[in-house]
Each structure stands twice: as structure tokens, then as C-alpha cells.
KESEGU-327102 format. One record per residue (C-alpha): residue number from 1; residue in one letter; chain; x, y negated, z negated. Coordinates in steps of 0.2 Angstrom, whole numbers. Layout:
<pt NUM 'a' 'A' <X Y Z>>
...
***
This chain:
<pt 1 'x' 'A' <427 -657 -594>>
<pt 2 'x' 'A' <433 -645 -581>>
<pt 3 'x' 'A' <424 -628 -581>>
<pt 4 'x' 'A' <431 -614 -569>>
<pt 5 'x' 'A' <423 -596 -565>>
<pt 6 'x' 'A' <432 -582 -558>>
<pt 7 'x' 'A' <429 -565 -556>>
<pt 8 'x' 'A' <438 -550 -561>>
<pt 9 'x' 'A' <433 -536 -553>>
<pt 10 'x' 'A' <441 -516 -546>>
<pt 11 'x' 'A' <440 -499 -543>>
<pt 12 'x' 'A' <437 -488 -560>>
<pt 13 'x' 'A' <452 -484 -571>>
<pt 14 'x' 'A' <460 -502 -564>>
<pt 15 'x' 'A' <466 -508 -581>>
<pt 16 'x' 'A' <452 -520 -581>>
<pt 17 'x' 'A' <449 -519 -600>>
<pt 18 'x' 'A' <466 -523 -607>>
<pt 19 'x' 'A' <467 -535 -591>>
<pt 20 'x' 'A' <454 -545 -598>>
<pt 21 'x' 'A' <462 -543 -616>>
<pt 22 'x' 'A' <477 -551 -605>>
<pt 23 'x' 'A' <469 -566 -599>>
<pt 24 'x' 'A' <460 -572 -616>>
<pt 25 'x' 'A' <477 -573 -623>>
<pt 26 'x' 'A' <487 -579 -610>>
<pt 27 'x' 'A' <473 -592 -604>>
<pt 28 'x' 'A' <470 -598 -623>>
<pt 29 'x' 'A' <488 -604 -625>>
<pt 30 'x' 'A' <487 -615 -609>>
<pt 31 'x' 'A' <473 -623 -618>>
<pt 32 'x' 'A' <457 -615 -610>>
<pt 33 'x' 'A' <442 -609 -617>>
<pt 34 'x' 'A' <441 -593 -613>>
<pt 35 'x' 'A' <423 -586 -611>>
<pt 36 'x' 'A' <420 -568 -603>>
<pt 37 'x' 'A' <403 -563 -595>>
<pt 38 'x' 'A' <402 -543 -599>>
<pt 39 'x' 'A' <401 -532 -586>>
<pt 40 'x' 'A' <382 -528 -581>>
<pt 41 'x' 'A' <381 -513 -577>>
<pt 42 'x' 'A' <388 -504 -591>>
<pt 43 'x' 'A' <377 -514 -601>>
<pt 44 'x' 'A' <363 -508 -592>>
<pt 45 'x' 'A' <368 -489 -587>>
<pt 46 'x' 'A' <373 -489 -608>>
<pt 47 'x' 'A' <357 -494 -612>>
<pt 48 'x' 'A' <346 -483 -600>>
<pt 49 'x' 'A' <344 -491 -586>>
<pt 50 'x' 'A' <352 -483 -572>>
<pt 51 'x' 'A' <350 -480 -554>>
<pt 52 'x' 'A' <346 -461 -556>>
<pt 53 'x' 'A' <333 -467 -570>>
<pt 54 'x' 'A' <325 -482 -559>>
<pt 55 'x' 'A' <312 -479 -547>>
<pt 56 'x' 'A' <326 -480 -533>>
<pt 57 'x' 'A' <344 -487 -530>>
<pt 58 'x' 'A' <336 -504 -525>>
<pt 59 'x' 'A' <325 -507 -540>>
<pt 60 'x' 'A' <338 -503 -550>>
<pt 61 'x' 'A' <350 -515 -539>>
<pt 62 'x' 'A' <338 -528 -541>>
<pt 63 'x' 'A' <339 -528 -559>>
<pt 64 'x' 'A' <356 -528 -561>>
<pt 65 'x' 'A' <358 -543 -548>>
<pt 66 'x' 'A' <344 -554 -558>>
<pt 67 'x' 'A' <351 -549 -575>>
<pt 68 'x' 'A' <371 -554 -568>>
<pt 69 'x' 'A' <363 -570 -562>>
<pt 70 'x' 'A' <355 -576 -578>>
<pt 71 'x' 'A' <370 -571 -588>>
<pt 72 'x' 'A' <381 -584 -577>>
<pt 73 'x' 'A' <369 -597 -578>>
<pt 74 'x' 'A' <367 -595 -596>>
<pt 75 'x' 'A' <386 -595 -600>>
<pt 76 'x' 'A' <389 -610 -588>>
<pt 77 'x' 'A' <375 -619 -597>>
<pt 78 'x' 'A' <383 -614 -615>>
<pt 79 'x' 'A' <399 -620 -607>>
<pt 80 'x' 'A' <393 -636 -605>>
<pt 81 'x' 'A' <388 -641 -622>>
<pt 82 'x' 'A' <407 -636 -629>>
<pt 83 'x' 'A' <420 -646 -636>>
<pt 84 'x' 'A' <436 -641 -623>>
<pt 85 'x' 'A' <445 -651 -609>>
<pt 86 'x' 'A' <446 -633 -600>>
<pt 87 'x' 'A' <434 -620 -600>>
<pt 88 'x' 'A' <438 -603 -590>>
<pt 89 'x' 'A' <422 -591 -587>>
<pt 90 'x' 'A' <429 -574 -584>>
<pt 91 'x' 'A' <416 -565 -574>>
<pt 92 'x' 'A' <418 -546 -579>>
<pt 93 'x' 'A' <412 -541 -560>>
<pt 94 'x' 'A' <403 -552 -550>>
<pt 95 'x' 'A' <386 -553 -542>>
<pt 96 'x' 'A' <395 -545 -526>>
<pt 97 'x' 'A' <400 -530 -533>>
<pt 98 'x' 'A' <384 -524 -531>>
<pt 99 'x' 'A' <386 -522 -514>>
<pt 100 'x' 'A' <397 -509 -513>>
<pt 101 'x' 'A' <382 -496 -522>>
<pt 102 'x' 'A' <370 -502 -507>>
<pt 103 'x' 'A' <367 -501 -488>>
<pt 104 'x' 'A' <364 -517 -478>>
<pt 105 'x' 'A' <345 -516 -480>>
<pt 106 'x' 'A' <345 -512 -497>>
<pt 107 'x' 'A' <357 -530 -499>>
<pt 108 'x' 'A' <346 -538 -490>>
<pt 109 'x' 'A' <331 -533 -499>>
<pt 110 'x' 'A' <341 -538 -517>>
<pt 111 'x' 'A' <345 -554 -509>>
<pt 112 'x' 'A' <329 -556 -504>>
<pt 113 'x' 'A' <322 -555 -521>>
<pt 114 'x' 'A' <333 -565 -530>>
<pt 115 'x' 'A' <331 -580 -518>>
<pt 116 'x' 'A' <349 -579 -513>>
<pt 117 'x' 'A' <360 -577 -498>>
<pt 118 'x' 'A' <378 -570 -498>>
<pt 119 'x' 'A' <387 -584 -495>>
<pt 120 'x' 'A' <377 -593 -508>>
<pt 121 'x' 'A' <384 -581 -521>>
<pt 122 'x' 'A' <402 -582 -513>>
<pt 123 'x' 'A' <402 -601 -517>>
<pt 124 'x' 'A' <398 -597 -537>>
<pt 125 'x' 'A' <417 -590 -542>>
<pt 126 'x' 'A' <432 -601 -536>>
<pt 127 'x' 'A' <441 -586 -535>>
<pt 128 'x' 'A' <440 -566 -534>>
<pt 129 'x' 'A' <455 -555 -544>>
<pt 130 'x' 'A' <454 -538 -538>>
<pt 131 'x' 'A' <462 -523 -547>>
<pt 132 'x' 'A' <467 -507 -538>>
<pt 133 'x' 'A' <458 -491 -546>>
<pt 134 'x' 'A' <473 -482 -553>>
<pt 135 'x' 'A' <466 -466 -543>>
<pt 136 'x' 'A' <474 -475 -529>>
<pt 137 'x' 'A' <494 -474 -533>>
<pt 138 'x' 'A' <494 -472 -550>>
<pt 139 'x' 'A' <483 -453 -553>>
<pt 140 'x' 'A' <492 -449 -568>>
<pt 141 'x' 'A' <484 -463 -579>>
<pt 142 'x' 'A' <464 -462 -570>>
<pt 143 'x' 'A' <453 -459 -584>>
<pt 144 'x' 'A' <435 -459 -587>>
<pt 145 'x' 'A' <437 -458 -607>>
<pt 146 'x' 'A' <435 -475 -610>>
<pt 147 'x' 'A' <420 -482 -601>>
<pt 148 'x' 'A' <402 -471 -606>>
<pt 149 'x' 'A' <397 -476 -588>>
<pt 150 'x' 'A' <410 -470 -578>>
<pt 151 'x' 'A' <407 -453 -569>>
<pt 152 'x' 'A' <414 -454 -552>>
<pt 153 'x' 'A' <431 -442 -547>>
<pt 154 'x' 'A' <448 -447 -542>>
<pt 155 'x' 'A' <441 -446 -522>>
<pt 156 'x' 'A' <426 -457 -527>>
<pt 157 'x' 'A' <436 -470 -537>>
<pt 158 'x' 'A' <448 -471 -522>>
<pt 159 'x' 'A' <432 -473 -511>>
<pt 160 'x' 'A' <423 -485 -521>>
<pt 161 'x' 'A' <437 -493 -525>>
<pt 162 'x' 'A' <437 -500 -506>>
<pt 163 'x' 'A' <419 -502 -505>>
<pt 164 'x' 'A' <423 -513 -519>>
<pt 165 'x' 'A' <436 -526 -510>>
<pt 166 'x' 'A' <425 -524 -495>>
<pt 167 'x' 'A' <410 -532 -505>>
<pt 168 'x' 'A' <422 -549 -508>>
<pt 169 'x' 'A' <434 -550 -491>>
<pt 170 'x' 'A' <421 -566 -486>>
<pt 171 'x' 'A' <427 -574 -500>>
<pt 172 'x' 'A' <441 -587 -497>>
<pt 173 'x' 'A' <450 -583 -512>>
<pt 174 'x' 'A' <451 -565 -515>>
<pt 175 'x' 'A' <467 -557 -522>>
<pt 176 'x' 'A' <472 -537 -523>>
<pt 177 'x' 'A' <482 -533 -538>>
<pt 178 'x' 'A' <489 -517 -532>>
<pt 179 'x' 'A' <499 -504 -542>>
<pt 180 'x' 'A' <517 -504 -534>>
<pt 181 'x' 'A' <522 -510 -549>>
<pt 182 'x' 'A' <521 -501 -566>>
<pt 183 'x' 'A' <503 -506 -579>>
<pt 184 'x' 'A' <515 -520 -587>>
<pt 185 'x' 'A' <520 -529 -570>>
<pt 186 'x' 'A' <502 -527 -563>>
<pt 187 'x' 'A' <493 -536 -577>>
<pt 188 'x' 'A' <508 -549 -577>>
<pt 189 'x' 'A' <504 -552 -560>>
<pt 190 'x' 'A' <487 -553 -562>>
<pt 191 'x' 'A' <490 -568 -574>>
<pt 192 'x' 'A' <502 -576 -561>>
<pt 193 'x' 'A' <490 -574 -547>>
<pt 194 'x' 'A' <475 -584 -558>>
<pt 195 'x' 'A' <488 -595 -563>>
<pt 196 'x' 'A' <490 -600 -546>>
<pt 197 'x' 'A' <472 -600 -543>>
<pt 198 'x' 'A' <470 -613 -558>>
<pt 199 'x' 'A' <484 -624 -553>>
<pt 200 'x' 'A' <493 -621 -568>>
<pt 201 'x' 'A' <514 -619 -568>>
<pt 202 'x' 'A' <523 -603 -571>>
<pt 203 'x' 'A' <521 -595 -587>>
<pt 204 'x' 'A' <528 -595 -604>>
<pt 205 'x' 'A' <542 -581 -604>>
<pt 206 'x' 'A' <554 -582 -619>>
<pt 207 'x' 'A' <545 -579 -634>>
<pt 208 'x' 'A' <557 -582 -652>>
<pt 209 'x' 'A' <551 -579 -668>>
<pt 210 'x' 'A' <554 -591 -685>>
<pt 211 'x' 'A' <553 -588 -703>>
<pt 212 'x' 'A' <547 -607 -712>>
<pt 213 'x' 'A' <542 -614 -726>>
<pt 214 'x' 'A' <525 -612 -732>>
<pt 215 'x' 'A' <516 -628 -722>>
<pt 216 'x' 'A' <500 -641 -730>>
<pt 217 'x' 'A' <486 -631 -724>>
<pt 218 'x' 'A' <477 -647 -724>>
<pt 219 'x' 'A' <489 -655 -711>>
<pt 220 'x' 'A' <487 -641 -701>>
<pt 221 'x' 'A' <467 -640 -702>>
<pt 222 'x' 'A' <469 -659 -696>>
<pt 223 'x' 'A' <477 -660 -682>>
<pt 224 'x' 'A' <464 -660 -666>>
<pt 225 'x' 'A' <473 -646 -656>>
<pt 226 'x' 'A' <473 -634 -670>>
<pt 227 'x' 'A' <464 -615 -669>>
<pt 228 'x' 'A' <461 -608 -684>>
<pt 229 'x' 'A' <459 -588 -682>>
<pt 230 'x' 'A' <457 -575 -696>>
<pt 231 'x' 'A' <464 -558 -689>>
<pt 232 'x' 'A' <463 -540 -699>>
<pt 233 'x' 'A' <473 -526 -693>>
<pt 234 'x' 'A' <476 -509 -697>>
<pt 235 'x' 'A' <488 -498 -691>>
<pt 236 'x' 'A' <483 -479 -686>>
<pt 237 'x' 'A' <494 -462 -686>>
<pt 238 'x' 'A' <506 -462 -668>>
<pt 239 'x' 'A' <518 -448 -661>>
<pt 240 'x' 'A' <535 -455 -659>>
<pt 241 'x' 'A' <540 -468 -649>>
<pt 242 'x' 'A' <522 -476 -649>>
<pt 243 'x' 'A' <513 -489 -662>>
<pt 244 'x' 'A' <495 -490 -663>>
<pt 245 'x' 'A' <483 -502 -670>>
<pt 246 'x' 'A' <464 -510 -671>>
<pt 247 'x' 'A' <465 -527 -675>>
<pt 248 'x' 'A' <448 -539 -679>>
<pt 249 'x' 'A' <449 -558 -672>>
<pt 250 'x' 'A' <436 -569 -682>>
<pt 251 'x' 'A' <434 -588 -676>>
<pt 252 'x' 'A' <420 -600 -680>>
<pt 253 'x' 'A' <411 -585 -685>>
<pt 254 'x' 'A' <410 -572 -670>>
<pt 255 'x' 'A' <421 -555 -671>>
<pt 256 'x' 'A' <431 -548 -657>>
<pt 257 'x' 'A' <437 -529 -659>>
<pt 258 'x' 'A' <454 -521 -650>>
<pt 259 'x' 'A' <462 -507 -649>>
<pt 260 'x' 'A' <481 -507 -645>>
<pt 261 'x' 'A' <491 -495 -639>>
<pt 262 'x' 'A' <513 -499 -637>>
<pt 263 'x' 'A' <523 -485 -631>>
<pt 264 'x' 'A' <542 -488 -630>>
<pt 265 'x' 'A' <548 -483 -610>>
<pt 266 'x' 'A' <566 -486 -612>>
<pt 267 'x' 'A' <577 -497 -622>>
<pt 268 'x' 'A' <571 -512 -613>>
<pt 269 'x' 'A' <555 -506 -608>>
<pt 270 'x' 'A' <536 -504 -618>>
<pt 271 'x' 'A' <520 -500 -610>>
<pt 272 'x' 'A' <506 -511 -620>>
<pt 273 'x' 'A' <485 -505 -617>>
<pt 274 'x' 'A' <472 -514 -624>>
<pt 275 'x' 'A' <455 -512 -623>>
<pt 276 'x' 'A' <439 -519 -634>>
<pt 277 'x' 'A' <430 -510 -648>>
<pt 278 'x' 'A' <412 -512 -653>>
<pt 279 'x' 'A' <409 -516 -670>>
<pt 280 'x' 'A' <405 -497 -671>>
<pt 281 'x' 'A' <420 -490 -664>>
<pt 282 'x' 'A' <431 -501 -676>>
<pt 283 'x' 'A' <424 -497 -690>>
<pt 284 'x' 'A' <423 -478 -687>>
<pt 285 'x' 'A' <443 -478 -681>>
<pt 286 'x' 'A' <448 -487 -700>>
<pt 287 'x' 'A' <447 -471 -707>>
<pt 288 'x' 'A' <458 -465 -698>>
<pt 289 'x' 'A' <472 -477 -705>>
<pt 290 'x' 'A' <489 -473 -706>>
<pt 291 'x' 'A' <489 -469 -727>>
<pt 292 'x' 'A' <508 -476 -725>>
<pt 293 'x' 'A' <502 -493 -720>>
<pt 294 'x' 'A' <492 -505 -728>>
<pt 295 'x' 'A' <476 -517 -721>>
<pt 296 'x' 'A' <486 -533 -713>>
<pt 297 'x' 'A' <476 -550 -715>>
<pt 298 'x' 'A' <482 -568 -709>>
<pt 299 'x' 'A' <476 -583 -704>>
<pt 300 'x' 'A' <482 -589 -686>>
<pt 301 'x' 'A' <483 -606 -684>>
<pt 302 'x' 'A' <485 -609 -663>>
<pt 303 'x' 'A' <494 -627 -661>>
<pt 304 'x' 'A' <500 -633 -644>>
<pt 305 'x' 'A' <514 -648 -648>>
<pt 306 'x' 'A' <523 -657 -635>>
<pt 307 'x' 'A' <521 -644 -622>>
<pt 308 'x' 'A' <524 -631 -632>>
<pt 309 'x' 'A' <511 -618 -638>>
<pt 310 'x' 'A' <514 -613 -658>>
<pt 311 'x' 'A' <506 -598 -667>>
<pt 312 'x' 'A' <507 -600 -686>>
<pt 313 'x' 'A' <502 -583 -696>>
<pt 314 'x' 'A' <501 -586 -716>>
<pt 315 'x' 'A' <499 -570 -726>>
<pt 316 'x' 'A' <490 -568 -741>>
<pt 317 'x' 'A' <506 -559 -750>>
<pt 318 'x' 'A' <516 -576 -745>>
<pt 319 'x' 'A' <514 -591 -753>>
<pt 320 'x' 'A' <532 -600 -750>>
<pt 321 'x' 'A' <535 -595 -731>>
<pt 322 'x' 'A' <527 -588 -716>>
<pt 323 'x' 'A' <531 -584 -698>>
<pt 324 'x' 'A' <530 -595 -684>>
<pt 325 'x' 'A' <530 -587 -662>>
<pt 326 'x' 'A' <533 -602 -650>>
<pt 327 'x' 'A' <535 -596 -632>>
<pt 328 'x' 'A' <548 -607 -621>>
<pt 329 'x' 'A' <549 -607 -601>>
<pt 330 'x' 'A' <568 -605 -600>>
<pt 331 'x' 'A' <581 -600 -613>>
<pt 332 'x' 'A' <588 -616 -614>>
<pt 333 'x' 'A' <575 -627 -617>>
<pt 334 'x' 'A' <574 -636 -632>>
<pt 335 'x' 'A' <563 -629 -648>>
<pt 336 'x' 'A' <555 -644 -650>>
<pt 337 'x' 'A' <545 -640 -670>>
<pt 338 'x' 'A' <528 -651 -675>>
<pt 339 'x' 'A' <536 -664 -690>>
<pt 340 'x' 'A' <526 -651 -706>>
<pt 341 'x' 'A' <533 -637 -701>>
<pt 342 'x' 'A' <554 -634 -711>>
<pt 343 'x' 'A' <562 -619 -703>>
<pt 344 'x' 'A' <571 -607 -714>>
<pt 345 'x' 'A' <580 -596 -702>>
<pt 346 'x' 'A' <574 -588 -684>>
<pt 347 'x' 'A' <571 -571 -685>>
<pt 348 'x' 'A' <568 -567 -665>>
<pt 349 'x' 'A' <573 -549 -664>>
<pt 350 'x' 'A' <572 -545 -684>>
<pt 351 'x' 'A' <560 -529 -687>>
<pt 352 'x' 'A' <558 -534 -705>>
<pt 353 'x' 'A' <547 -546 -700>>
<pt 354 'x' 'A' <537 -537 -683>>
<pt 355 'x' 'A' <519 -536 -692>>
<pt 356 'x' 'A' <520 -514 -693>>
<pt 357 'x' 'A' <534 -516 -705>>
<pt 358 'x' 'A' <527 -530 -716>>
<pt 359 'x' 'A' <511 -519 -716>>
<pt 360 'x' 'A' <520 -505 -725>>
<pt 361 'x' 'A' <528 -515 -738>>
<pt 362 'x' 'A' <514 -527 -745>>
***
């Protein structure tokens, strides 16, 4: 078992939520599991406990610190008992980001009571993935609508946002993900960069599409590199030119919740944000449903074959064919489909079959 933990950390408004969306599914189809610790301090500030509500800054610090500690240790001691080759522990922020809200007494005093020194809490991550506030280049997108904690101004963020990087420049592996590029390139080169960090070749780029029989659901349920996930998805009202959806991930019984927004930039370019939902929030946007779209169930069956990673989605309103997406390194390699599996035609491209138009016919 190989277990690896990195941090993911930035300035507000960064693109850190629909980064991490990014990394479960890009990490999942080179085989990881993908576990995320959540970020502290929202929990914490969400829940009440803030540094404006604690005694002072550094009791409140402390508790953070303690509380991000356990987390890791609890996750890495889940880890441990699971049936993977590879597991991936996404720290959403790190026990140094905490620095950056203290002054050097105050860290020592933190360090002091959690029995730790900074180097110490250096060597826990094998690597540090920074993402640049988007109040530094990118001010038309910074928002603080989608995180109850966030509160600091476009000249704080840019502030903080150094603070931040400064918190992790001791660490031997710290990488900036800056925004030079637009939000698409910037999350793409966040995947490259862990990638990299991980050892793993480039990633997958050509993604093609297939319309095949209906396979033998026990054939695939037997094969040991086979993920089964139940996905529900619902689309909601749009203005031109943009699709948006909330879609519920079920897998050996724990739910994930997105939102996902797509926004077509030009005839070759889209602009995709994805952030997580609370149980709450999903359930409140379904009734908001486009009327002209129905609820859109499959099963998921994730199957890596020969090299090449296969998601197989069987709809309810099918029973003689479903869709298969393989994604290849290069245009001319060689589609190489697992023995159960009878193409019918390829259908890369087709809008007939892109799930929004399927969703308004069945």
C-alpha cells in the first residue's frame, strides 16, 4: 500500500473548491483512492467557533491546530485499514496555514501546545499546492458567496493570500498555481503539477465517447478493478450559453453533492466550476429543476483495462445498450475494449447522447 498526503491550500476565492472536485476525478481514474480532510477552519468559524468568539486569536489558533492534527491522524489511520494499492489524502489546508492568521509568539505558543515544531509539521505532507487568490489577477471572478466564512476584501485576500505562501516557502515541495492562465488552464495545471509530485505520467487527454450493447452486470460486478457508483442528476434553469446541474455521487453507501456550472467561452472553449453541496443545499436547489428536464439516474461502473481507464453508465430507460467514455493519451493510440463489452457505434461528439439531452427525453 502506498499512502500519500498533500496539501491544497490558497488565497480566498482561488478556485479551491472546484480544484478539489478536479482532483477526486482526475486522481480516481489513475487508480487512487481519493480521501479529502475538510478545511478546519470553516468547520469551526461555521459552527461558532471563531477568533472573534474565542478568548483571543491564540486560543482560538490553538484549537484549530489540535482539531487539523487529529483530523490527519484519523484519516491516515482509516487509510490504513482500506483495500487500495494507492491511497491519496487531500489535505484541504494544512496545519501551516495557520500561521499566516499569527505572529511569531503566538506560533510559538501553538507549537508549544500541540507538542510540535515547524519543521515537524513540514515533514507530514509530501507536497504543498498553492492556488493564487483570484483577487490577485483575476478580480472580476473574487467572491465571497460561496464560503459562510469568508469576509476579508479584495486588498485583504491579496494580503493574505501572501501571508499564506509565506506560511509554506520552508517546505521542499511547494508549488504556486498562479492565474496567468484562464480558471480551466489553472486547475489543469494544478493536476499536472501533483502529477508530477506523485510520479505519475502525463495525463489522459482525448476523451471518445461509445454507444454499446447492454453488458452482464455480473461480469462487470466481478472484475476486481471495478467501481460501482450510483449518480442522480438534475438539471436547473440556465441563461444562454451556460448548463447547470447538481448531481449526487453514492458509493458503498456515503453521498457526495456538486453543483456544476458550464459556460460555453467560444466555439472551442467552456469554462466548468464545480463546487460541493451539503446535503442541505442540494436538496433545497432540486426545487429549483429545470421543469423541461427530467431527474437522471445511472449506475457508473469505473473500470481500468490494460491501461486504459473505462466509465460505463447504464440508464434505467435502457435495457439493450448504454454509453461507454474511455479517455486515451494521444489520438492514435489504439481503443483497446475489455472482451464483455460489443460496440455499437461511437458517438464522440454526438449531442443526442451528452446526459442534458437524454435528461429531456426519458
Amino acid at each position: 500500500m502506498e499512502i500519500r498526503k498533500i496539501v491544497i491550500t490558497g488565497g480566498p476565492s482561488a478556485g479551491k473548491t472546484t480544484g478539489l472536485s478536479w482532483v477526486q476525478n482526475a486522481f480516481t481514474k489513475l487508480g487512487y483512492k481519493v480521501l479529502f480532510v475538510p478545511e478546519t477552519a470553516t468547520e469551526l468559524i461555521s459552527g461558532g467557533v471563531a477568533p472573534w468568539s474565542c478568548g483571543s486569536n491564540v486560543e482560538y489558533q490553538k484549537v484549530q491546530m489540535a482539531l487539523q492534527l487529529e483530523k490527519e491522524r484519523l484519516f491516515e489511520q482509516a487509510a490504513r485499514t482500506m483495500r487500495a494499492g494507492k491511497i491519496l489524502i487531500v489535505c484541504d489546508r494544512g496545519a501551516l496555514d495557520n500561521k499566516a492568521y499569527m505572529n511569531d509568539e503566538e506560533f510559538a505558543e501553538v507549537l508549544r501546545f500541540v507538542g510540535q515544531t515547524e519543521e515537524a509539521l513540514l515533514a507530514r505532507y509530501d507536497a504543498v499546492f498553492h492556488m493564487v487568490t483570484a483577487a490577485k489577477g483575476a478580480e472580476q471572478f473574487y467572491t465571497k458567496e460561496n464560503n459562510k466564512a469568508r469576509y476579508e476584501s479584495v486588498q485583504e485576500a491579496v494580503e493574505l493570500d501572501g501571508r499564506l505562501v509565506a506560511s509554506w516557502e520552508k517546505h521542499p515541495y511547494l508549488r504556486v498555481i498562479d492565474n496567468s492562465v484562464d480558471f480551466n488552464h489553472k486547475l489543469r495545471s494544478l493536476i499536472a503539477q501533483i502529477r508530477l509530485a506523485l510520479g505519475e505520467p502525463e495525463a489522459l487527454s482525448i476523451e471518445r465517447k461509445l454507444l454499446v450493447e447492454y453488458p452482464d452486470v455480473r461480469w462487470l460486478e466481478s472484475l476486481p478493478d471495478c467501481r460501482r457508483v450510483e449518480i442522480s442528476q438534475m438539471y436547473l434553469p440556465a441563461r444562454e450559453g451556460e448548463e447547470l446541474r447538481i448531481r449526487c455521487r453514492e458509493e458503498n453507501g456515503g453521498r457526495i453533492y456538486y453543483k456544476t456550472l458550464k459556460r460555453r467561452i467560444s466555439e472551442f472553449k467552456r469554462l466548468e466550476i464545480e463546487e460541493r453541496l451539503t446535503q442541505g443545499e442540494y436538496l433545497s436547489l432540486m426545487q429549483n429543476a429545470d421543469p423541461d428536464a427530467h431527474l437522471m439516474r445511472k449506475t457508473r461502473y469505473c473500470l481500468s483495462y490494460e491501461g486504459q481507464y473505462f466509465e460505463i453508465d447504464l440508464y434505467p430507460f435502457w435495457k439493450d445498450q448504454a454509453i461507454v467514455e474511455v479517455e486515451l493519451s494521444d489520438r492514435g493510440d489504439e481503443l483497446r475494449l475489455p472482451e464483455g463489452l460489443r460496440l455499437i457505434r461511437e458517438v464522440t461528439g454526438d449531442p443526442a447522447y451528452k446526459n442534458a439531452a437524454l435528461a429531456k427525453l426519458y
